[in-house]
Structures are given as structure tokens and as C-alpha cells.
Chimera marker file (.cmm) of the C-alpha trace (Angstrom):
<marker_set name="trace">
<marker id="1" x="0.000" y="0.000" z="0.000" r="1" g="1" b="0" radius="0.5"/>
<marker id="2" x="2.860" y="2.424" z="1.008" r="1" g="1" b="0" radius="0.5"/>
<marker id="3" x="4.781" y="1.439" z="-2.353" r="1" g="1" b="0" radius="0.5"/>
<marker id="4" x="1.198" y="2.411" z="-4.422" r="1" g="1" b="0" radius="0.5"/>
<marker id="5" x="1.007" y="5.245" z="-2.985" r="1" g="1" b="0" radius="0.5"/>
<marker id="6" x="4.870" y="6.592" z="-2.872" r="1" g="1" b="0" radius="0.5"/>
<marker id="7" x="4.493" y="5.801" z="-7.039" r="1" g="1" b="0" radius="0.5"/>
<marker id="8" x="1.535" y="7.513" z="-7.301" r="1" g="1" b="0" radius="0.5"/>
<marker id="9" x="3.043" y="10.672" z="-5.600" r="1" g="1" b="0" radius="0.5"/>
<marker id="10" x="6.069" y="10.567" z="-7.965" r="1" g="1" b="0" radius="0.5"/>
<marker id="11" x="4.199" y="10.023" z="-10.947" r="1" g="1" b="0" radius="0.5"/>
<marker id="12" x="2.071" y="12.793" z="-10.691" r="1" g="1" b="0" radius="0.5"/>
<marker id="13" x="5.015" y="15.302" z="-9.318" r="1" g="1" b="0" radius="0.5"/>
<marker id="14" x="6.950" y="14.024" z="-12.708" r="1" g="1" b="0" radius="0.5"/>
<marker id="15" x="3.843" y="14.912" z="-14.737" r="1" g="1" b="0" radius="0.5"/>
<marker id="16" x="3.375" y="18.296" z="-13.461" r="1" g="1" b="0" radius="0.5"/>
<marker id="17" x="6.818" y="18.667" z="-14.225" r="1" g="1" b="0" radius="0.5"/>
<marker id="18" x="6.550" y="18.051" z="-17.493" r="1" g="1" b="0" radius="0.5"/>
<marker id="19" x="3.237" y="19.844" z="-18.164" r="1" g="1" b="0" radius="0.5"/>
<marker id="20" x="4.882" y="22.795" z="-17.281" r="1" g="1" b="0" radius="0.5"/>
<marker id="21" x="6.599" y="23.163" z="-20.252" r="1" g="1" b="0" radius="0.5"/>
<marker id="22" x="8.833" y="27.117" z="-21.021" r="1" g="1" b="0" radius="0.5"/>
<marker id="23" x="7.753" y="29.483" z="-18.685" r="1" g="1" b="0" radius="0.5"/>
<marker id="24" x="7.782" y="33.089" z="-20.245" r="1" g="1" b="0" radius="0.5"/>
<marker id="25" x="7.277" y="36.332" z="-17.998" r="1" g="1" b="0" radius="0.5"/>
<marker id="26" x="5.627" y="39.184" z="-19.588" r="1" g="1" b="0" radius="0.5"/>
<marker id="27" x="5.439" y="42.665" z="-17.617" r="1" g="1" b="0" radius="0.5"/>
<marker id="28" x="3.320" y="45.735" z="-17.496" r="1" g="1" b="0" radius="0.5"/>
<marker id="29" x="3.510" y="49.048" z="-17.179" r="1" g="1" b="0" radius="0.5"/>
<marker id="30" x="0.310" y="50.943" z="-15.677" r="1" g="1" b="0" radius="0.5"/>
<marker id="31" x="-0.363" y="54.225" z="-15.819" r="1" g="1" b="0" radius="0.5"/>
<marker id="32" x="-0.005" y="54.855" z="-12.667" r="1" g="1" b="0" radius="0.5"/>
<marker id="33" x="3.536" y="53.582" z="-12.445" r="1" g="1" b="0" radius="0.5"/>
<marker id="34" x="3.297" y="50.627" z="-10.921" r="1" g="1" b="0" radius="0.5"/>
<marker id="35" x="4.255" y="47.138" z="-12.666" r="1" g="1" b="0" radius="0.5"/>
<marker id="36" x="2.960" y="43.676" z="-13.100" r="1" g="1" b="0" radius="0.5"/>
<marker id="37" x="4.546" y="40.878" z="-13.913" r="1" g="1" b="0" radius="0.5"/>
<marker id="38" x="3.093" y="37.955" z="-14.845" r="1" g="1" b="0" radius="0.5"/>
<marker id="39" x="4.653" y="34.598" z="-15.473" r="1" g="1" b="0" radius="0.5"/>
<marker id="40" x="2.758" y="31.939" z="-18.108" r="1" g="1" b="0" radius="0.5"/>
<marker id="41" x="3.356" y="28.281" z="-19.495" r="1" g="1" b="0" radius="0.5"/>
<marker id="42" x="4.219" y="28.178" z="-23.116" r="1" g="1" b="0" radius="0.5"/>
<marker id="43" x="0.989" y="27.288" z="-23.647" r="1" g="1" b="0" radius="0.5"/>
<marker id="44" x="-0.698" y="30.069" z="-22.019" r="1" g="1" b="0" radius="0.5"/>
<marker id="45" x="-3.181" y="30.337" z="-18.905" r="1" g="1" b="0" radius="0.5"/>
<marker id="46" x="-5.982" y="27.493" z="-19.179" r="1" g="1" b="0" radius="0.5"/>
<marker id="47" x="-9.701" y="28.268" z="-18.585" r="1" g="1" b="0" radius="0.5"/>
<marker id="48" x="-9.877" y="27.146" z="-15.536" r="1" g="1" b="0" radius="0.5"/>
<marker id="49" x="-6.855" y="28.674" z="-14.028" r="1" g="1" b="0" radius="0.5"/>
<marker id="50" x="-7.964" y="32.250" z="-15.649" r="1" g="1" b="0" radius="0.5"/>
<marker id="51" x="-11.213" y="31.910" z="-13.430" r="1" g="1" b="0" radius="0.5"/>
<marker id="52" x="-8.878" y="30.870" z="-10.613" r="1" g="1" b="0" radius="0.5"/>
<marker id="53" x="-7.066" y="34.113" z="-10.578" r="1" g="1" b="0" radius="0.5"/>
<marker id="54" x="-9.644" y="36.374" z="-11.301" r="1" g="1" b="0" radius="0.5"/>
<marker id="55" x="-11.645" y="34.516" z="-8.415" r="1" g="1" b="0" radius="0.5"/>
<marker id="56" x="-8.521" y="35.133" z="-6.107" r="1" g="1" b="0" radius="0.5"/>
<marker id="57" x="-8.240" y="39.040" z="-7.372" r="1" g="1" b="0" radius="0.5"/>
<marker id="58" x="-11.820" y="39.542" z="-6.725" r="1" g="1" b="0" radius="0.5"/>
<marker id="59" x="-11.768" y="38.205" z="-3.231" r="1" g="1" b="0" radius="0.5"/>
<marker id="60" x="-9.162" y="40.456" z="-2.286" r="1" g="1" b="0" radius="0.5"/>
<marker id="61" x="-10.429" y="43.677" z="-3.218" r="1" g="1" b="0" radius="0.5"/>
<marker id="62" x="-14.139" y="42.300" z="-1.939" r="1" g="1" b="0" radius="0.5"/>
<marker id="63" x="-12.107" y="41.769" z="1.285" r="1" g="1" b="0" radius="0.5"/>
<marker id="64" x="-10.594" y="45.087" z="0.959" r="1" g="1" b="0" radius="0.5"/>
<marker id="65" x="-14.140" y="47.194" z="0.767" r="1" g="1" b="0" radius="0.5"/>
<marker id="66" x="-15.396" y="44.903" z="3.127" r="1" g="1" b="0" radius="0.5"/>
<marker id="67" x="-12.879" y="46.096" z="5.658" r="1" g="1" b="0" radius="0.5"/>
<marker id="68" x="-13.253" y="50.035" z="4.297" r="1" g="1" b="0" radius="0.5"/>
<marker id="69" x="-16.567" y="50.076" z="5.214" r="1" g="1" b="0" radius="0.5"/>
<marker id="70" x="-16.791" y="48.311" z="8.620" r="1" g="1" b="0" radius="0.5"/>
<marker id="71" x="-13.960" y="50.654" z="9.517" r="1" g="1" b="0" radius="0.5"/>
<marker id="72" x="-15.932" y="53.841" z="7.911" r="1" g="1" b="0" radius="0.5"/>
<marker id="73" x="-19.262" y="52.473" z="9.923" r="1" g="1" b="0" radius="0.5"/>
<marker id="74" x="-17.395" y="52.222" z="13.007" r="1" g="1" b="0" radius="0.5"/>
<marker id="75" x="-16.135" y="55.607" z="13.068" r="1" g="1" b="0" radius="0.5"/>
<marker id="76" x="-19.537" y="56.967" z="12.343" r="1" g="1" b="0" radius="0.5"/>
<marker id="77" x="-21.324" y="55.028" z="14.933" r="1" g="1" b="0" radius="0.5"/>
<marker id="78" x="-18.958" y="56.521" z="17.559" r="1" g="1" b="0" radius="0.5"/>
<marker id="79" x="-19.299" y="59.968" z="16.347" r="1" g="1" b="0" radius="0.5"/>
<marker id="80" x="-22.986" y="59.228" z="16.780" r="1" g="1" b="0" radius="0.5"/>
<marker id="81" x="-22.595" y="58.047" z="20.268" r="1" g="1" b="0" radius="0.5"/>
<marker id="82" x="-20.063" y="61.043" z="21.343" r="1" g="1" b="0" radius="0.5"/>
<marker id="83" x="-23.132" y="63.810" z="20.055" r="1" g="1" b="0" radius="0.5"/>
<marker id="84" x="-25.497" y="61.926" z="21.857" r="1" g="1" b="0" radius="0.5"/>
<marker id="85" x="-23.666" y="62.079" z="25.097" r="1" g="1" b="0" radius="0.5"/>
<marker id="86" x="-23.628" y="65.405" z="24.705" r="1" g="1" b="0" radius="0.5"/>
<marker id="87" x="-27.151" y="65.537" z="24.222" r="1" g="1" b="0" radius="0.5"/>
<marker id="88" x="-27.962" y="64.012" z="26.781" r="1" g="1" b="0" radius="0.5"/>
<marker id="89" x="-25.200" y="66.133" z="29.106" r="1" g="1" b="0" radius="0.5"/>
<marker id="90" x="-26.811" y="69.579" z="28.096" r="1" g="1" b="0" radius="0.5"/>
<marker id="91" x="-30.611" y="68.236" z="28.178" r="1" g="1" b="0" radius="0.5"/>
<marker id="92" x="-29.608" y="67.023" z="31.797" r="1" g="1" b="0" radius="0.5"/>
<marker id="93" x="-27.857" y="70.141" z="33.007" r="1" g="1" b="0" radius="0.5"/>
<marker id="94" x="-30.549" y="72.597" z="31.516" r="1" g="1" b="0" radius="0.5"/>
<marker id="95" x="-33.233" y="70.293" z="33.690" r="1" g="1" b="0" radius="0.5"/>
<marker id="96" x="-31.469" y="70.644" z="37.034" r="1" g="1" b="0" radius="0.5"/>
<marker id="97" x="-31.034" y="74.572" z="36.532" r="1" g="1" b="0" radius="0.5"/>
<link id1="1" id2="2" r="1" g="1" b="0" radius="0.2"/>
<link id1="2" id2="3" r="1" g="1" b="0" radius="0.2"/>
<link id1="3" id2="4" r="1" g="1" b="0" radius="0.2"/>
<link id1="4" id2="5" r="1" g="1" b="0" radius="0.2"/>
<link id1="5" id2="6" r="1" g="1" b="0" radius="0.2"/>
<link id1="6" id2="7" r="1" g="1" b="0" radius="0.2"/>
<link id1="7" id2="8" r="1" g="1" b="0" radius="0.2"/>
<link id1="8" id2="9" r="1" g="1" b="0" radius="0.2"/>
<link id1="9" id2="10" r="1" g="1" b="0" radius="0.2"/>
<link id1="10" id2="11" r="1" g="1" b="0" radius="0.2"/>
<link id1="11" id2="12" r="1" g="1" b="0" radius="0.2"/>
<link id1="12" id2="13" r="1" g="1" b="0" radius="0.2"/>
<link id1="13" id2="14" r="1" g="1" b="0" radius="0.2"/>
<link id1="14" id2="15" r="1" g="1" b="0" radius="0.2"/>
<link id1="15" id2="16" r="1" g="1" b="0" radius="0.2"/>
<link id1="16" id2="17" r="1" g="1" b="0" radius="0.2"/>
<link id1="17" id2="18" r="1" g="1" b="0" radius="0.2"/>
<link id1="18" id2="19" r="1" g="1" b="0" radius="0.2"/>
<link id1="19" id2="20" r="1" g="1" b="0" radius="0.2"/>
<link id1="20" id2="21" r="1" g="1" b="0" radius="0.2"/>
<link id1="21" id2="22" r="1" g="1" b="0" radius="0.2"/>
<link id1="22" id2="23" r="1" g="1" b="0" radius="0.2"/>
<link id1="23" id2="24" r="1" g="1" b="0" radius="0.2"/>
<link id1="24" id2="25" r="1" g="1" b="0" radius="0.2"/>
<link id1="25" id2="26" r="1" g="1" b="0" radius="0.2"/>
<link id1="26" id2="27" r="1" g="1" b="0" radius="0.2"/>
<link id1="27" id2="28" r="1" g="1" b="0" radius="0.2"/>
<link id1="28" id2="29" r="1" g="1" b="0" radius="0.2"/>
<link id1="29" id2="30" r="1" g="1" b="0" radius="0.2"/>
<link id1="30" id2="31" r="1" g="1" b="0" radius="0.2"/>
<link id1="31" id2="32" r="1" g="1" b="0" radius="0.2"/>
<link id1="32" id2="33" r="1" g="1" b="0" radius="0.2"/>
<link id1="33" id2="34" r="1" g="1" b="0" radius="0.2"/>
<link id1="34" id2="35" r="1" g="1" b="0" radius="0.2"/>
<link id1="35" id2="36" r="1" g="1" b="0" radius="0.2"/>
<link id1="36" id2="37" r="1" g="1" b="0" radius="0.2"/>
<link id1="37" id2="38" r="1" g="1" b="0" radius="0.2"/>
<link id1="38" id2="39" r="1" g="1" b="0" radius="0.2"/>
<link id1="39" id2="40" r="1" g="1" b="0" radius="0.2"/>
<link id1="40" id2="41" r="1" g="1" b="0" radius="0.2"/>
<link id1="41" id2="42" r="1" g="1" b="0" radius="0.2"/>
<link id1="42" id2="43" r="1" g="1" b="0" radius="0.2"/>
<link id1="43" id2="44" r="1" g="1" b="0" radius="0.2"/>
<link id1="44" id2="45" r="1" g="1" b="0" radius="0.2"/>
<link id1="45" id2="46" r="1" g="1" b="0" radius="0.2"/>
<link id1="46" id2="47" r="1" g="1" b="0" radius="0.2"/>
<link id1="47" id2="48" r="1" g="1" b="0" radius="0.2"/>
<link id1="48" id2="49" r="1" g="1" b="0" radius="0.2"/>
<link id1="49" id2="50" r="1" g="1" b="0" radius="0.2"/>
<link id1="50" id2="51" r="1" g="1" b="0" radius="0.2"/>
<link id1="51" id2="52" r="1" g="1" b="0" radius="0.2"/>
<link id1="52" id2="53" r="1" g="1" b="0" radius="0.2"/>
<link id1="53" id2="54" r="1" g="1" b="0" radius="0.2"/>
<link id1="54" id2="55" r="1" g="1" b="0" radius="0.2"/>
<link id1="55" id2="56" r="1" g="1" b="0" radius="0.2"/>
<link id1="56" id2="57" r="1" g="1" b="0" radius="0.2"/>
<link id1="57" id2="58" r="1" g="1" b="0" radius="0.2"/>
<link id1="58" id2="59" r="1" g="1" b="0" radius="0.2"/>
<link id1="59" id2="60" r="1" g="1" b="0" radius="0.2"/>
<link id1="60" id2="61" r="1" g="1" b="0" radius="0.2"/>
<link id1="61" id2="62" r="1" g="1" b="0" radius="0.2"/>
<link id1="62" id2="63" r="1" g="1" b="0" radius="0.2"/>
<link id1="63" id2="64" r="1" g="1" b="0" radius="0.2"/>
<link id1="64" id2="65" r="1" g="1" b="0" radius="0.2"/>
<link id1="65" id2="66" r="1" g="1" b="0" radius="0.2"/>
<link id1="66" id2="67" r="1" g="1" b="0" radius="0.2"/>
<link id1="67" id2="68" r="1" g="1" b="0" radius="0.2"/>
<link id1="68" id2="69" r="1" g="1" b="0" radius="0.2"/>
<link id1="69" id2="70" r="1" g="1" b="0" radius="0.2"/>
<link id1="70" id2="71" r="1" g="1" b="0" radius="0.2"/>
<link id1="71" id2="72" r="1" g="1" b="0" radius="0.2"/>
<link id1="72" id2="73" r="1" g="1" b="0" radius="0.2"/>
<link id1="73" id2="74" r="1" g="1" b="0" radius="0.2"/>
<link id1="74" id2="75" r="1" g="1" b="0" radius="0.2"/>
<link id1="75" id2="76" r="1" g="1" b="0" radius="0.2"/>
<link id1="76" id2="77" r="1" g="1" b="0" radius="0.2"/>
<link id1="77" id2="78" r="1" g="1" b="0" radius="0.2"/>
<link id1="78" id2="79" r="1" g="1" b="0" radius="0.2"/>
<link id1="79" id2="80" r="1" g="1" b="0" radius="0.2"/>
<link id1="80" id2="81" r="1" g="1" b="0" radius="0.2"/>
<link id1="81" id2="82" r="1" g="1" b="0" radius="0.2"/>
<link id1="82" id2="83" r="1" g="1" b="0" radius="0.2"/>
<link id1="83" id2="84" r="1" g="1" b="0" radius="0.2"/>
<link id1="84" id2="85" r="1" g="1" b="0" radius="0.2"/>
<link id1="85" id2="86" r="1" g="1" b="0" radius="0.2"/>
<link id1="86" id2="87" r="1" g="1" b="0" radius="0.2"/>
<link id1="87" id2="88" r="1" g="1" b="0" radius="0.2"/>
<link id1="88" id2="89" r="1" g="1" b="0" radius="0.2"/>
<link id1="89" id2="90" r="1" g="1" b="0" radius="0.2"/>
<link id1="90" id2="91" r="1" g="1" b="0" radius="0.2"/>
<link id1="91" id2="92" r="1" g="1" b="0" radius="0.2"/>
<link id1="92" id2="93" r="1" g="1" b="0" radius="0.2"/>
<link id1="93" id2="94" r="1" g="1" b="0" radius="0.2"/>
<link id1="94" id2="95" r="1" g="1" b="0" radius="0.2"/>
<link id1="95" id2="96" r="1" g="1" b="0" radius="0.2"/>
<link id1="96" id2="97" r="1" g="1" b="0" radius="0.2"/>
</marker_set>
């Protein structure tokens, strides 16, 4: 069983290998300034691993305005609560006099 699956392991490693054929880098210059590289098989980017990366991209910046606005809700929530207290302080203070 351990000699099945140890020749398994290294015939799949030693097929990846070989799938992955001349690996070319091409790089981009935005307008902004900054640059991406990106590095593809001789063959290109398949279907599935296009969807893969966009998938991964878009999960990131979903993450990232995810995280903007909890921040942004935060902060307004407290500035809510601060005039409130003070509200609250005046309304009180005007009673007693």
C-alpha cells in the first residue's frame, strides 16, 4: 500500500513537471507607475486557471471594501454616540437649573 502510494506521488510530481513546459514572464507598465509581472506556461493560462485568478483578485479587493466600510461604519457610529452624550449632558444640566 505504502509502495502504491509513494508511485503515485512521484508520478504525478513528474507529470506536473513536465506539463509545465517554457515558462515566459511578460510585464506591465500601468499608468499609474506601478508594474505587473506575470509569469505563463508556453501554452498560455488554461480556462480554468484564468477563473482561478480572477476569483482570487476579486476576493481580495471584496475583502478590501469589506474592511473600508466596517472601519468607515465604526467611526460613524462613535461619532454618533459622542453627540449623543452630549445631548444628553446639556438636556440634563438645563433640567437641574
Amino acid at each position: 500500500m505504502k509502495t502504491l502510494l509513494a508511485l503515485t506521488a512521484a508520478l504525478a510530481f513528474s507529470t506536473a513537471a513536465f506539463a509545465q513546459g517554457e515558462v515566459k514572464s511578460e510585464t506591465d507598465v500601468r499608468s499609474n507607475g506601478t508594474v505587473k509581472t506575470e509569469t505563463t506556461t508556453r501554452t498560455g493560462r488554461t480556462k480554468a486557471g484564468t477563473v482561478v485568478q480572477r476569483t482570487g483578485q476579486g476576493a481580495k479587493y471584496a475583502g478590501k471594501k469589506t474592511g473600508h466600510v466596517v472601519k468607515r461604519a465604526g467611526q460613524k457610529t462613535g461619532h454618533v454616540a459622542k453627540k449623543a452624550g452630549r445631548a444628553v449632558k446639556n438636556t440634563a444640566t438645563d433640567v437641574v437649573d
